[in-house]
KOLBA-788447 format. One line per 4 residues: number of its first residue (from 1); their letters; for each residue y, x, z of C-alpha. Coordinates in steps of 0.02 Angstrom, whole numbers, padded with zeros to 5 digits, m for minus. Layout:
KOLBA-788447
NUM = A = Y/X/Z; ...
END
This chain:
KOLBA-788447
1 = XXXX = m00466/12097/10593; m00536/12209/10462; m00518/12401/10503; m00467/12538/10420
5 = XXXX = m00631/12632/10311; m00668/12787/10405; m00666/12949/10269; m00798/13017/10170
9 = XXXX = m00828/13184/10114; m00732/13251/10021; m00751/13289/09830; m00653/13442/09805
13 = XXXX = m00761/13502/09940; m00937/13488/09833; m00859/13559/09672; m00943/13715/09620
17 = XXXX = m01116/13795/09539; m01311/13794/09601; m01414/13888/09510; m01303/13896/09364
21 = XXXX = m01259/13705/09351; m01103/13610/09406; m01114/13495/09570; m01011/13365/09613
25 = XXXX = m00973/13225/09729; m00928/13039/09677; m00862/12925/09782; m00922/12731/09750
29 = XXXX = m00850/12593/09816; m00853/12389/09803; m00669/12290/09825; m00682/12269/10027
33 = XXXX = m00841/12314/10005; m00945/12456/10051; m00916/12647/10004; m01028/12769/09983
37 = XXXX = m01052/12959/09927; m01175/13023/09817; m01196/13207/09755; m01278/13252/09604
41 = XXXX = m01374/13408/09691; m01527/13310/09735; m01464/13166/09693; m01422/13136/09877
45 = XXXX = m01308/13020/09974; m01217/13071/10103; m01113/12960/10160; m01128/12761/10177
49 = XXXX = m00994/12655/10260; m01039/12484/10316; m00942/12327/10420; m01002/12324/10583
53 = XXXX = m00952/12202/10742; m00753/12154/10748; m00709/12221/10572; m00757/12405/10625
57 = XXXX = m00817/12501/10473; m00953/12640/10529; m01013/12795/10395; m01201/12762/10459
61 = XXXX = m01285/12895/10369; m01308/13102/10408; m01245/13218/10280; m01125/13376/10248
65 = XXXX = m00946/13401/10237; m00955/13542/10089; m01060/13626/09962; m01106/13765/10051
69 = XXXX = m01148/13682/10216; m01271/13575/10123; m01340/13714/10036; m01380/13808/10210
73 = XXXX = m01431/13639/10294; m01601/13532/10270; m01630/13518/10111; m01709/13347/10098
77 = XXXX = m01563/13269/10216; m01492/13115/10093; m01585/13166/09929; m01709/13087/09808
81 = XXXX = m01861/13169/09834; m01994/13182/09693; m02087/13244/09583; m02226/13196/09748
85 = XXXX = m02133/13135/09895; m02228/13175/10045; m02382/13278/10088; m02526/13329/09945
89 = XXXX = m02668/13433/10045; m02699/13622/10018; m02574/13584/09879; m02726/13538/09750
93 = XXXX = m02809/13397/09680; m02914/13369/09532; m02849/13262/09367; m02948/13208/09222
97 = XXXX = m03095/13346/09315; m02946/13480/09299; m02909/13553/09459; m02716/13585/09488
101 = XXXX = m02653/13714/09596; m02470/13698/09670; m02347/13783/09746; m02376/13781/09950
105 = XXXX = m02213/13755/10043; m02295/13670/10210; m02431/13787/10272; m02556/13769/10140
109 = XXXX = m02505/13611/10092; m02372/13553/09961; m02245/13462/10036; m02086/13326/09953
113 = XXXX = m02157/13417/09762; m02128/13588/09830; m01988/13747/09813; m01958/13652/09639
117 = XXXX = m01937/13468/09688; m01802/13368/09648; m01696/13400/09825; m01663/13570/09749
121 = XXXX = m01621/13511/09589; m01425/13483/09503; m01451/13320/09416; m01353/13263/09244
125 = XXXX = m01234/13104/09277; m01300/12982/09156; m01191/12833/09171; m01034/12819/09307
129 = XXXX = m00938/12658/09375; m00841/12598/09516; m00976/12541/09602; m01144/12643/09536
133 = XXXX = m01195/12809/09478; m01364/12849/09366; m01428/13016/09381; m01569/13111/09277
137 = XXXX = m01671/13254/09291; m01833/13316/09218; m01975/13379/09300; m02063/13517/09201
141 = XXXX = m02207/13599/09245; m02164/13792/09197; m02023/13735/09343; m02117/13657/09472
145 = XXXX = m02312/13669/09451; m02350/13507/09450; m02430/13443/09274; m02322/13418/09122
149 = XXXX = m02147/13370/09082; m02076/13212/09168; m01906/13115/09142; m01846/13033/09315
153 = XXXX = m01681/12925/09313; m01601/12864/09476; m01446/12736/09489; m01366/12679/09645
157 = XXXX = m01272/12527/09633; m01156/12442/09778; m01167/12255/09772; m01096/12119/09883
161 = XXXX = m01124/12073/10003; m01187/12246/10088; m01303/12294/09967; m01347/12474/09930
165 = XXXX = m01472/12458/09770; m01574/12636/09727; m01682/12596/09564; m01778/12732/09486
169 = XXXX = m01876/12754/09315; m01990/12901/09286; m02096/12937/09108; m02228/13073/09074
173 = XXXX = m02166/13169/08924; m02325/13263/08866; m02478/13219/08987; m02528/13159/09125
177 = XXXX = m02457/13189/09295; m02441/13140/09471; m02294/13061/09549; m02204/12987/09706
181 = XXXX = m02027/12963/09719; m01915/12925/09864; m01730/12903/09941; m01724/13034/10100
185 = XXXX = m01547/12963/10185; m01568/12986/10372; m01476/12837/10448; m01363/12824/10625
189 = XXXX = m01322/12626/10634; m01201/12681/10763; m01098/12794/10649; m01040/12980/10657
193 = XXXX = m00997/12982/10830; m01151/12936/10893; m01274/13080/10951; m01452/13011/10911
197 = XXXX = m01539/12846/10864; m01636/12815/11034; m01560/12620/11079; m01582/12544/10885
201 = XXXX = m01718/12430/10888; m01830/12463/10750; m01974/12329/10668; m02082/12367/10553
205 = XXXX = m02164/12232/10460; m02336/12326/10428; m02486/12294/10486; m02576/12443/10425
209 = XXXX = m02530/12646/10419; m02611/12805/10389; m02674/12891/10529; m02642/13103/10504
213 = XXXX = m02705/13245/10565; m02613/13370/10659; m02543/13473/10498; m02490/13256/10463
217 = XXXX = m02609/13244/10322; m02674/13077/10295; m02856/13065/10370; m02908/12939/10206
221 = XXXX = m02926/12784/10356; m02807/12636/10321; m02803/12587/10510; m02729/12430/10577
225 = XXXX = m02575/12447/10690; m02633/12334/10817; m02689/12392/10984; m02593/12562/10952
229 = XXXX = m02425/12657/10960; m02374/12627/10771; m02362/12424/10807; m02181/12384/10773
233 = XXXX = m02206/12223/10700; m02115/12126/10837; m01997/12271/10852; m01939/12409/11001
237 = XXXX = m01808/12508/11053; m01829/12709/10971; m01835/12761/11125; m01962/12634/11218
241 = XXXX = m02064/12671/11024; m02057/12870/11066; m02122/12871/11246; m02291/12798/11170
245 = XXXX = m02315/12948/11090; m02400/13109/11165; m02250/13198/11253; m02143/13307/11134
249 = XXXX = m02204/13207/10952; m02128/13092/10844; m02148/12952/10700; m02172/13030/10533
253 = XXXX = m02321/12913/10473; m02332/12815/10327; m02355/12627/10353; m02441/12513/10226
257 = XXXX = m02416/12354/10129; m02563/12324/10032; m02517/12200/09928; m02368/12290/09852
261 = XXXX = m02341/12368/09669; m02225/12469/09605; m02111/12346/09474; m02186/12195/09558
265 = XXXX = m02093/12077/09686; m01956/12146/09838; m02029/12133/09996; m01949/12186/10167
269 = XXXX = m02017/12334/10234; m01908/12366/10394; m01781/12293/10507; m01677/12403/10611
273 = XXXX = m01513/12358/10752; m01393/12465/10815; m01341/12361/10996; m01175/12435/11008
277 = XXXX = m01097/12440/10817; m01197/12264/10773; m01243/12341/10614; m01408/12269/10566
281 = XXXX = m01486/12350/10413; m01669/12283/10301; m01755/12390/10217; m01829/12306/10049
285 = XXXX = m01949/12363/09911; m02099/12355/09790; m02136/12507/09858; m02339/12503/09956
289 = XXXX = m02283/12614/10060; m02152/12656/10197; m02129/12810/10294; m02067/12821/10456
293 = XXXX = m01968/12992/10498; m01872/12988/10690; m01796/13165/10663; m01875/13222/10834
297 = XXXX = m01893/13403/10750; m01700/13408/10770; m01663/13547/10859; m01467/13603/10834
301 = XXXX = m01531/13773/10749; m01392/13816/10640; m01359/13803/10493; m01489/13713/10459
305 = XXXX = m01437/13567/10579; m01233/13584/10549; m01170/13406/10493; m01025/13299/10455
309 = XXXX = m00851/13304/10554; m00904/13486/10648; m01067/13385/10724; m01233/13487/10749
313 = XXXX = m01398/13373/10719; m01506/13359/10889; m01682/13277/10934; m01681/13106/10853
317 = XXXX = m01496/13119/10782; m01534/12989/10633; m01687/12892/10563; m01773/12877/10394
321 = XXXX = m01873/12736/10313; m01943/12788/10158; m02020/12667/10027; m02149/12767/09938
325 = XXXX = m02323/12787/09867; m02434/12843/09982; m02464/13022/10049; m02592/13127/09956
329 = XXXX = m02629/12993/09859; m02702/13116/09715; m02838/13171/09834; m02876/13004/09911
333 = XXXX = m02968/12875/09770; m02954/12719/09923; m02761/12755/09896; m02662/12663/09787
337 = XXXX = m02658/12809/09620; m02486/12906/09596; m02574/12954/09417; m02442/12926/09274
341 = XXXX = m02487/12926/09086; m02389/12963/08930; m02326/12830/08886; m02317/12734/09044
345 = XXXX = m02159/12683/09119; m02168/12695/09323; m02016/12615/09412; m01955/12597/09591
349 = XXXX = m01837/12455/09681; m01766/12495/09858; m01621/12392/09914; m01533/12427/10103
353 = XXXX = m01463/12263/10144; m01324/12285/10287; m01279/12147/10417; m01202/12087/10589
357 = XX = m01272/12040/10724; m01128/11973/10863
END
């Protein structure tokens, strides 16, 4: 027996202005298919139903239930995050022997493209269906910092079986530039009820990540997994995953697929199972890169940890998995480069492919 779709946030409760420009919410949806939410502030969804075991349909991803609560709450919780997801170091780095200085919103470092990334921005609604939404905003640098004027377009598209498809295009305007582009959605395979991610079981297929240092900037070493903590290959429980970590830390590392390329073939990044919905999601994407995030800076501080249905966002209260280029790539020549040229188009596939496991 199929069960009823649990509800989504509501539109009428994301109409209204940021800085000057008109938000909204759209509700997407496939014919008994999945649903989703996506707002055009950030270009963020936040919410995601999915089928899970004996027809019971589960919202499996953290977000907001208005405007203003997702204004006062984390601002990259569901968004796209560009124009350089991730961490550059002491917000600098030298292109074409000019040395760039940015805007430092981690420390001294520039973090997810800084106080003028794209989680802060309103985007324009480019195209609009039953199923899919394309989204379009453009980086420029009087705006942000970063170098130049860039054009990034993002569509989410439903497709059936339990697909969730996030493409995105981005295109220099005037010179060159640096660029890394991400979905943020922080998932809960156990849906809306459930207070934190520690039973999933979580494999990741990589055999490489970055190690960081302890402001979690990338040392420049591509270090294999084996033999360490980060080895999720054959897959653990969150929890079982956590308690290899020095007491108190958490995953936010950046594991590595070396053979990857942005516009080149799918490949699956990430497996995760939630034991008690039987939701079983893959993560798939060109993407040579994949963060890890486990939320375990969740600390219920309000408002910046207020979510859906009157819920407050503890330790560990949802999981990201983040195809990407890699961190501080612009300051690292061994990295794959996040350079982009007039003139050049740069694209991104991620699909989230949902299943059951009985």
């Amino acid at each position: 027996m199929t069960l009823p779709y649990p509800p989504l946030p509501l539109p009428e409760h994301f109409r209204g202005p940021a800085d000057g420009r008109p938000v909204e919410l759209f509700h997407l949806g496939t014919p008994g298919g999945l649903r989703a939410a996506v707002c055009n502030h950030g270009a963020r969804l936040l919410g995601l139903v999915v089928p899970g075991r004996g027809g019971q349909w589960h919202d499996v991803v953290l977000g907001y239930d208005s405007l203003a609560q997702m204004l006062g709450g984390m601002a990259s919780m569901g968004a796209v995050i560009g124009r350089f997801a991730n961490r550059i170091a002491q917000a600098r780095f030298t292109l074409d022997g000019q040395v760039c200085v940015l805007p430092a919103n981690d420390g001294p470092h520039c973090l997810h493209g800084g106080p003028g990334g794209s989680r802060h921005q309103v985007f324009e609604v480019s195209a609009q269906g039953p199923g899919a939404l394309g989204l379009c905003w453009t980086f420029r640098e009087a705006e942000d910092g970063f170098p130049g004027d860039a054009l990034l377009s993002v569509d989410y598209r439903l497709r059936d079986p339990g697909v969730l498809e996030i493409r995105w295009r981005a295109q220099a305007l005037d010179r060159a530039t640096v660029l890394n582009i991400t979905p943020h959605p922080f998932f809960n395979l156990e849906g809306q009820a459930s207070a934190d991610v520690h039973g999933h079981r979580v494999q990741i297929d990589a055999g490489r990540y970055l190690p960081v240092d302890a402001q979690r900037i990338p040392t420049g070493e591509i270090a294999a997994v084996a033999g360490t903590p980060f080895d999720l290959r054959e897959g653990a429980a969150v929890q079982e995953a956590l308690s290899r970590l020095p007491a108190g830390s958490g995953f936010d590392h950046c594991y590595v697929f070396p053979d990857a390329a942005e516009g080149g073939p799918l490949h699956r990044c990430a497996r995760v199972e939630a034991p008690g919905s039987g939701i079983a999601m893959e993560v798939w994407s060109d993407a040579p890169g994949l963060q890890f995030f486990s939320a375990s800076g969740f600390d219920g501080s309000l408002p910046r940890h207020a979510g859906k249905g009157g819920r407050v966002y503890q330790r560990e209260a949802g999981l990201c998995l983040e195809p990407q280029g890699l961190p501080d790539a612009p300051n690292r020549p061994n990295f794959p480069s996040a350079v982009l040229r007039p003139g050049v188009l740069r694209s991104g596939h991620i699909e989230y492919r949902f299943g059951v496991v009985e």
